[in-house]
C-alpha positions in Angstrom: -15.4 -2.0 15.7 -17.3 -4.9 13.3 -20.7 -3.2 12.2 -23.4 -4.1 13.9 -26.3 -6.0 12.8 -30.1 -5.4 13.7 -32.6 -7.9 14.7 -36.1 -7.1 15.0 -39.2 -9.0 16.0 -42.5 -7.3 15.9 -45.9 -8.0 18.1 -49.1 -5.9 16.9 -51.9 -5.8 18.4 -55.5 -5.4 16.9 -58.7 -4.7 17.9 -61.9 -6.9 16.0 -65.1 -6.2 14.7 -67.3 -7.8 16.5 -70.8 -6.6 17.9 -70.0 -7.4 21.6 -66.6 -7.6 23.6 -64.7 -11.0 23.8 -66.3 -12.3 26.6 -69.5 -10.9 27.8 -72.5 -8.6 25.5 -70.9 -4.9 26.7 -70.9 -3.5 22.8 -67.7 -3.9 21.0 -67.8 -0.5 18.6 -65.7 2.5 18.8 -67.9 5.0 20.1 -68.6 2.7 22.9 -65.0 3.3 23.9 -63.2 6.6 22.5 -62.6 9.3 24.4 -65.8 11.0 23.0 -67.5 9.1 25.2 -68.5 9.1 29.3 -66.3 6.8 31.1 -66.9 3.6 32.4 -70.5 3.5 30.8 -69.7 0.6 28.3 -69.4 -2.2 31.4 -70.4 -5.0 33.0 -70.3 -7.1 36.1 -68.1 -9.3 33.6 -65.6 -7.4 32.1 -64.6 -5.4 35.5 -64.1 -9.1 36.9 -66.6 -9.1 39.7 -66.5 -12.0 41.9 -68.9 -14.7 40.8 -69.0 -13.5 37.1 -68.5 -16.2 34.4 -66.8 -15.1 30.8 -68.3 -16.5 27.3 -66.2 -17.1 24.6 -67.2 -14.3 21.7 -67.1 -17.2 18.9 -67.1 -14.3 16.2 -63.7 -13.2 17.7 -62.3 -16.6 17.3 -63.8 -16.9 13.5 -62.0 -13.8 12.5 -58.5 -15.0 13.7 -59.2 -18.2 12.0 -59.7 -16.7 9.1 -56.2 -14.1 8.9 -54.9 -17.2 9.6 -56.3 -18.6 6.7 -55.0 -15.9 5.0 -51.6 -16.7 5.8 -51.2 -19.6 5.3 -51.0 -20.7 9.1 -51.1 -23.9 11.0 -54.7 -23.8 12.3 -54.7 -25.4 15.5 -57.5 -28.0 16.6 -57.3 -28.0 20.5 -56.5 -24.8 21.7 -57.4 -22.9 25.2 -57.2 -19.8 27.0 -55.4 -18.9 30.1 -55.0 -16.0 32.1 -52.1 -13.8 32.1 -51.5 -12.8 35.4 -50.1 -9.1 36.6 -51.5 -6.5 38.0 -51.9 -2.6 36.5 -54.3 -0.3 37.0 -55.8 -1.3 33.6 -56.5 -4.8 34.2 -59.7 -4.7 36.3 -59.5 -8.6 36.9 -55.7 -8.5 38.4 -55.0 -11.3 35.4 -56.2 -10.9 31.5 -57.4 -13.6 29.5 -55.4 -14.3 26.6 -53.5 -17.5 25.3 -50.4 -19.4 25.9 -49.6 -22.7 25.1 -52.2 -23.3 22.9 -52.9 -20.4 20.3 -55.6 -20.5 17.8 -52.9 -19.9 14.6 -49.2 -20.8 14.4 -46.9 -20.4 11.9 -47.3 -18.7 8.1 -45.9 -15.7 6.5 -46.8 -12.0 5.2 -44.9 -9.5 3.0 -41.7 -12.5 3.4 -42.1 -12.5 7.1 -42.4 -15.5 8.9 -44.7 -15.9 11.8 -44.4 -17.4 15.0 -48.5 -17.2 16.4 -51.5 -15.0 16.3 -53.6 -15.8 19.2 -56.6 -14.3 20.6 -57.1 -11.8 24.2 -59.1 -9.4 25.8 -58.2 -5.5 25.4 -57.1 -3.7 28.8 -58.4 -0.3 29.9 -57.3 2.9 28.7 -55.4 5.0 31.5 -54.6 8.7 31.4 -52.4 10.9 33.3 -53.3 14.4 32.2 -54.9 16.0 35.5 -51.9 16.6 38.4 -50.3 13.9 40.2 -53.5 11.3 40.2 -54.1 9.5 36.9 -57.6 7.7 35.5 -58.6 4.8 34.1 -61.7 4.4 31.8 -62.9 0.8 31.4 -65.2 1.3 28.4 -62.3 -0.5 26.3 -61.7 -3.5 28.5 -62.5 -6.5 27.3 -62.6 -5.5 23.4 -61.1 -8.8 21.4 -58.1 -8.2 20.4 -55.7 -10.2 17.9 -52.4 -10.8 18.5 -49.6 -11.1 15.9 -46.2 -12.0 16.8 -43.7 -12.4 14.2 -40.0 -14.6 14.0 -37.0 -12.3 14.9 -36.5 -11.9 10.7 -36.8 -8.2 10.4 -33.2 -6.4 10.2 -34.4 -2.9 9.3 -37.3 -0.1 9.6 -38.0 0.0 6.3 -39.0 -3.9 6.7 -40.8 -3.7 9.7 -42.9 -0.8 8.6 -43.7 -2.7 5.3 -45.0 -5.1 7.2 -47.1 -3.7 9.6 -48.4 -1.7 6.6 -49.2 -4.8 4.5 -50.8 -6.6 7.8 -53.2 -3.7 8.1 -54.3 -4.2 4.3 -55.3 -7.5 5.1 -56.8 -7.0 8.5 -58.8 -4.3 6.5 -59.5 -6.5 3.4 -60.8 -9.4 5.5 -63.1 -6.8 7.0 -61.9 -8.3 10.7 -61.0 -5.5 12.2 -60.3 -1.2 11.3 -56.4 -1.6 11.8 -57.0 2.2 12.4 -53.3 3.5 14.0 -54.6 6.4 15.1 -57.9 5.1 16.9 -55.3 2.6 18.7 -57.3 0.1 16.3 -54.1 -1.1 15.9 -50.4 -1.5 18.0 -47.3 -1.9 17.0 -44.5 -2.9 19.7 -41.0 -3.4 18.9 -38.4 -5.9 20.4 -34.7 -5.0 18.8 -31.7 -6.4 19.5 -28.4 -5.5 17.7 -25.0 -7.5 17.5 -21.9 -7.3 15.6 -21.2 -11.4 16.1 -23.5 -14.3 14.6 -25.4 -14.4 18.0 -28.2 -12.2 18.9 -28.0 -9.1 21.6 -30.0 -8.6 24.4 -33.6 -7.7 23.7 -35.4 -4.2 23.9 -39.2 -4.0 23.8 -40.3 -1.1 22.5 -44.3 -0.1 23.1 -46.5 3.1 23.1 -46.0 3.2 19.1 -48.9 4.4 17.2 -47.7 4.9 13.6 -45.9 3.3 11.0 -43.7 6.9 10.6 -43.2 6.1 14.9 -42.5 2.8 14.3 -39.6 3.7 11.7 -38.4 6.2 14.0 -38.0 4.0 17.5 -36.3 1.5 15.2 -33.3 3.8 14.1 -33.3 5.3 17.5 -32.9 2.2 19.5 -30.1 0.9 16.9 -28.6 4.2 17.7 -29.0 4.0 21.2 -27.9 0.3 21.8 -24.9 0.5 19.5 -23.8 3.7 21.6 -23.5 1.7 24.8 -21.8 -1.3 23.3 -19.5 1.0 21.6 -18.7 2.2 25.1 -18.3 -0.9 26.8 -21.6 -0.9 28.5 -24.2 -3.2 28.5 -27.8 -3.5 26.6 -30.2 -3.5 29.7 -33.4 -6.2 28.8 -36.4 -3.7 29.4 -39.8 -2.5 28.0 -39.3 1.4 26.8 -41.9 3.5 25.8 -41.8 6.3 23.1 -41.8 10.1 23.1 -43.5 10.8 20.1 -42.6 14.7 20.9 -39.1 14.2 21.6 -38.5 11.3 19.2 -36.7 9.6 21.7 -37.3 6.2 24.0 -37.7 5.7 27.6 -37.6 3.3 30.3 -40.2 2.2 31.5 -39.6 -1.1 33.5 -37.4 -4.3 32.9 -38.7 -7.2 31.3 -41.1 -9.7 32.3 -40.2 -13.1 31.2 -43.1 -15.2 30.4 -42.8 -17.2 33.6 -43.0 -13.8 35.6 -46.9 -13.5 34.4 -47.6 -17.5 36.2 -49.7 -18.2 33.1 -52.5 -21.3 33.7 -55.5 -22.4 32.5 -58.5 -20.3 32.3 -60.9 -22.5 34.8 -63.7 -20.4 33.6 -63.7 -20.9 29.8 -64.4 -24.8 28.0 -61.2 -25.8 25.7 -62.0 -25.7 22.5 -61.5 -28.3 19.5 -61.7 -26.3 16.3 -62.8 -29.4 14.1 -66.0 -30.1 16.1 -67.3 -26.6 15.1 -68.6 -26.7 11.0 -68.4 -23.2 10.7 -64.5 -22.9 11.2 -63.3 -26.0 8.7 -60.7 -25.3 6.6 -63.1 -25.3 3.9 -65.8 -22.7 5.1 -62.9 -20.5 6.0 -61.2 -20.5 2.3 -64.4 -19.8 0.9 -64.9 -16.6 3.3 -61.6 -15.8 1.6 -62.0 -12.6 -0.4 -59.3 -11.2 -3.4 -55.7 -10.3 -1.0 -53.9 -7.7 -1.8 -51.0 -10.0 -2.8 -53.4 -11.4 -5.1 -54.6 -8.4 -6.2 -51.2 -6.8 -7.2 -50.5 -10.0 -9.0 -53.2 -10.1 -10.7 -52.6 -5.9 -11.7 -49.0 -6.9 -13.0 -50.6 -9.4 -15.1 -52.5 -6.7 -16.9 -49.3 -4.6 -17.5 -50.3 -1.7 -14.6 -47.3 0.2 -13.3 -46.6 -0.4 -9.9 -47.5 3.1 -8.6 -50.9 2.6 -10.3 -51.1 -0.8 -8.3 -50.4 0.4 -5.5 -52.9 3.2 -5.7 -55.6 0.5 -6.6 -54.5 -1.8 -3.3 -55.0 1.4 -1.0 -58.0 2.8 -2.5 -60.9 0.3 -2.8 -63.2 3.2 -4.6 -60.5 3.4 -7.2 -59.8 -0.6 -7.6 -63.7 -0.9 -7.8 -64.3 2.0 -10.7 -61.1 0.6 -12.4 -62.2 -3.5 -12.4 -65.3 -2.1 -14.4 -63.0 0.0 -17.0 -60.9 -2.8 -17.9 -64.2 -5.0 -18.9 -64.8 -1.9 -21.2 -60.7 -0.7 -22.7 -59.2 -2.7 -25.1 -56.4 -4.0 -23.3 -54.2 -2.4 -25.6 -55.2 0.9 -23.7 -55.7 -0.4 -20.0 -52.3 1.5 -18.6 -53.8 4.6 -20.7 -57.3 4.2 -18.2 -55.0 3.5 -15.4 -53.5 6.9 -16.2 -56.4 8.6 -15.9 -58.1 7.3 -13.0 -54.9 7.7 -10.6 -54.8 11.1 -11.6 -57.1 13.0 -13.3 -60.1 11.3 -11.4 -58.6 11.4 -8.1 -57.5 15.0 -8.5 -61.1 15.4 -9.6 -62.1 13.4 -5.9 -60.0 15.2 -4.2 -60.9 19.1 -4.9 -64.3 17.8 -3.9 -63.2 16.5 -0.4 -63.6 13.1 -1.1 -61.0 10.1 -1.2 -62.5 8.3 -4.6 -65.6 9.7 -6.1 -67.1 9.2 -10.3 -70.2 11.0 -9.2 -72.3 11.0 -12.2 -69.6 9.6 -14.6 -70.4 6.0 -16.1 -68.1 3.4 -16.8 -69.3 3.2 -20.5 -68.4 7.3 -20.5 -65.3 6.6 -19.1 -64.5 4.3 -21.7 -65.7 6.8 -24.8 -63.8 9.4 -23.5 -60.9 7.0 -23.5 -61.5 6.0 -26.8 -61.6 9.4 -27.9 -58.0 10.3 -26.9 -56.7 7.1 -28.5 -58.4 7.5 -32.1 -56.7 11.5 -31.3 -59.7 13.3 -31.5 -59.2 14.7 -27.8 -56.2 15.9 -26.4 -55.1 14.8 -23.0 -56.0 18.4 -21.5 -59.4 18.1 -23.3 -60.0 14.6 -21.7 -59.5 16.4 -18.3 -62.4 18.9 -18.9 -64.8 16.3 -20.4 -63.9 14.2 -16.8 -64.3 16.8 -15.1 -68.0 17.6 -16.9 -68.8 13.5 -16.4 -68.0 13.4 -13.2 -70.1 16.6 -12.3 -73.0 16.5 -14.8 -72.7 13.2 -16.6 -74.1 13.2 -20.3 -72.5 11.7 -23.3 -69.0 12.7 -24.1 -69.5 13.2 -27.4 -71.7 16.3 -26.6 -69.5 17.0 -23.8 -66.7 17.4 -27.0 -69.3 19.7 -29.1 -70.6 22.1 -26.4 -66.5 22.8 -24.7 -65.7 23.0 -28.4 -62.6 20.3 -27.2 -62.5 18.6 -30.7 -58.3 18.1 -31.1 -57.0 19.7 -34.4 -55.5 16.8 -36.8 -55.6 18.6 -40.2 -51.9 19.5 -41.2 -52.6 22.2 -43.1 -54.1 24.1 -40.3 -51.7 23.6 -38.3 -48.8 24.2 -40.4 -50.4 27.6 -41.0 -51.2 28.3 -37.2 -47.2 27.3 -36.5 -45.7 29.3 -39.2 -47.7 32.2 -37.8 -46.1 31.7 -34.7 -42.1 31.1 -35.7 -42.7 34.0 -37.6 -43.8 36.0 -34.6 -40.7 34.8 -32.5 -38.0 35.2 -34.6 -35.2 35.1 -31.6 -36.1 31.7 -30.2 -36.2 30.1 -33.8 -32.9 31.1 -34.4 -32.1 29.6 -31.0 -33.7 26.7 -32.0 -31.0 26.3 -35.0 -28.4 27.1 -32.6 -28.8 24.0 -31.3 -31.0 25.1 -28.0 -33.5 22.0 -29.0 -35.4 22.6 -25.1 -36.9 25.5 -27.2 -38.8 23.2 -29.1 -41.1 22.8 -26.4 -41.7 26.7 -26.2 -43.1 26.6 -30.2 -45.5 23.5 -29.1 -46.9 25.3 -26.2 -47.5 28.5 -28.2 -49.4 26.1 -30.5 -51.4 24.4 -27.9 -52.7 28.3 -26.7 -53.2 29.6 -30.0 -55.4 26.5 -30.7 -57.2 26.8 -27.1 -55.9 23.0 -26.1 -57.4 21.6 -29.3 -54.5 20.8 -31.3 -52.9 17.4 -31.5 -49.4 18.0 -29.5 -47.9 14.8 -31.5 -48.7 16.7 -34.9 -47.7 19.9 -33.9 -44.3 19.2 -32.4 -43.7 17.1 -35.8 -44.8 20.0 -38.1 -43.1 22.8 -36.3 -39.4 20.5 -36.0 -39.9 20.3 -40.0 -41.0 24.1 -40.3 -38.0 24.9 -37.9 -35.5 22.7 -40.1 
């Protein structure tokens, strides 16, 4: 049979920094609604949908999907509405939730290559648990939390995509500061719609929810493909349904067939005033590019520009500590050397971070000491093993580097003589692996320049004494 081909379309879900929920004051913050806290205490007559309760628009929600719009280069849309969504679920304490239809705030746009179809703006549900017997519970501290929805084109056709861009999404959700994209919080939702074909035309569409990591996400994708092709290769048909996933079993599930936008009788929110976008100053098109910060596209750009290896760039994208200590350094190296800082900070410093239980810490280190120390291993009077102790002291103590050198006794050996004398010393010493060496066993080499790092205590100038002992060796 022809191979088959994947088509994936993506719709994640994220929750939005605000100070109160989408459409009344409960507070909008995660202890307010995590499971650390007593249920059903972060409520209101409005957000459990009592009878003769009227919903305000949270205008900060609507500001920050403006702006990730923005970001995207999106259609803004000047009249836009919301309507309610209606079905009724346990979680859903109004028996509809407010969202939008017809009219989203954003259409259009595109992220990491990926077009988009709409973001639109809706109110969080309740979180439901079914861990005590046959009864489950619901806790309505999260319902009504503003929530951002992204729905993408069906132009994904593999995991490896669709997790890039989920990944990249939460950078910018993050770097916009508009909302914590945290997966494991449920900040942030990723659900799945994959269809497969082996013709021109697409297959019958699976929605896939209940995913809360990018490594899930990866893994429902390659397991529905295998699924789906299974039954086709048997002559059986793709059933359209919403499945859930087993994160234990790695598998998915059904859970019930597929609603069809019609199914949910979508109208008019009669509650909530329409909104035109250019009758409000504060979200023009102007005021929003100029809330605009650096994106990480930008960023990485801007990175390769200064000759940075990727791996270094994407270090500095993930880890604003280290992006922030590193736009300081390169005011400082000669540009000539930048890659060389670069080297040093992804590694040496966030090795240093890390033993200390922290993601990115300098602690008492200046960027001017940074830049000495940097200087120093250029001009060769500190090896690289050297530099790492004299970061190490910076970091912990501060003080000047050049002290730092004098006190360690790290001062790198350059004069030839003394090494020539501390090398001969040593081929003479191992008589067996210099004769190996002639013998044409040249990883050997490497054995006489780390008996002359240790007889010099780190100090000597690798370069000078690989060069002096391939001569004595000759």
């Amino acid at each position: 049979m022809s191979d088959y081909r994947m088509t994936i379309g993506l719709e994640i879900h994220a929750e939005l920094k605000t100070q109160s929920k989408m459409f009344c004051g409960c507070k909008n913050a995660p202890e307010a609604y995590e499971n650390n806290r007593e249920p059903n205490t972060n409520i209101c007559p409005i957000c459990m949908g009592n009878p003769g309760t009227l919903p305000v628009i949270n205008k900060e929600a609507v500001r920050k999907v403006l702006l990730v719009g923005t970001a995207t280069k999106s259609k803004i849309a000047d009249f836009t509405e919301f309507d309610r969504k209606n079905y009724f679920y346990p979680d859903i304490p109004k028996g509809y939730q407010i969202s939008q239809y017809k009219y989203p705030l954003v259409s259009g746009g595109s992220l990491a290559g990926v077009e988009l179809t709409r973001i639109h703006l809706e109110e969080d549900t309740a979180r439901s648990s079914h861990e005590k017997g046959d009864s489950s519970l619901v806790d309505f501290n999260r319902a009504g939390v503003p929530l951002m929805e992204l729905v993408t084109e069906p132009v994904i056709h593999s995991a490896d995509e669709a997790m890039n861009f989920a990944k990249e999404l939460q950078l910018l959700l993050q770097y916009l500061d508009v909302s914590g994209a945290n997966m494991e919080k449920g900040e942030m939702r990723v659900e799945v719609n994959i269809s497969i074909s082996n013709t021109d035309t697409f297959g019958t569409k699976v929605e896939v929810k209940n995913i809360n990591s990018f490594r899930a996400a990866g893994k429902a994708i390659d397991f529905e493909f295998d699924r789906q092709k299974a039954l086709l290769e048997k002559g059986e048909s793709v059933v359209q349904e919403t499945r859930g996933w087993d994160e234990n079993k790695e598998v998915t599930f059904s859970q019930r067939s597929k609603e069809n936008a019609n199914d949910y009788r979508y109208f008019p929110d009669p509650d909530l005033p329409k909104l035109t976008i250019s009758d409000i100053p504060e979200f023009s098109s102007d005021v929003l590019k100029a809330s605009l910060v650096e994106l990480p596209q930008e960023k990485r750009e801007k990175l390769k520009s200064l000759g940075i290896k990727d791996s270094d760039i994407e270090v500095y994208i993930n880890n604003r500590g280290a992006d922030e200590f590193f736009n300081q350094v390169e005011k400082i190296v000669p540009s000539e050397n930048i890659q060389l800082a670069s080297n040093y900070i992804t590694s040496s410093v966030i090795g240093i971070s890390k033993s200390l239980g922290q993601e990115f810490t300098t602690g008492k280190m200046e960027p001017r000491n940074f830049g000495d120390m940097i200087v120093h291993v250029v001009e060769g009077s500190l090896s690289s093993t050297g530099a790492k102790v004299v970061l190490s002291e910076l970091v912990g103590m501060g003080g000047e580097v050049e002290d730092i050198i004098k006190e360690k006794g790290l001062a790198q050996k350059n004069d030839p003589e003394e090494i020539k004398k501390i090398m001969e010393e040593i081929i003479k010493n191992n008589p067996e692996s210099a004769e190996g060496y002639k013998n044409g066993k040249e990883s050997l080499l490497q054995f006489f320049v780390g008996q002359g790092m240790k007889a010099t205590k780190g100090s000597g100038n690798p370069e000078l004494i690989k060069k002096i002992t391939t001569e004595l060796l000759k």
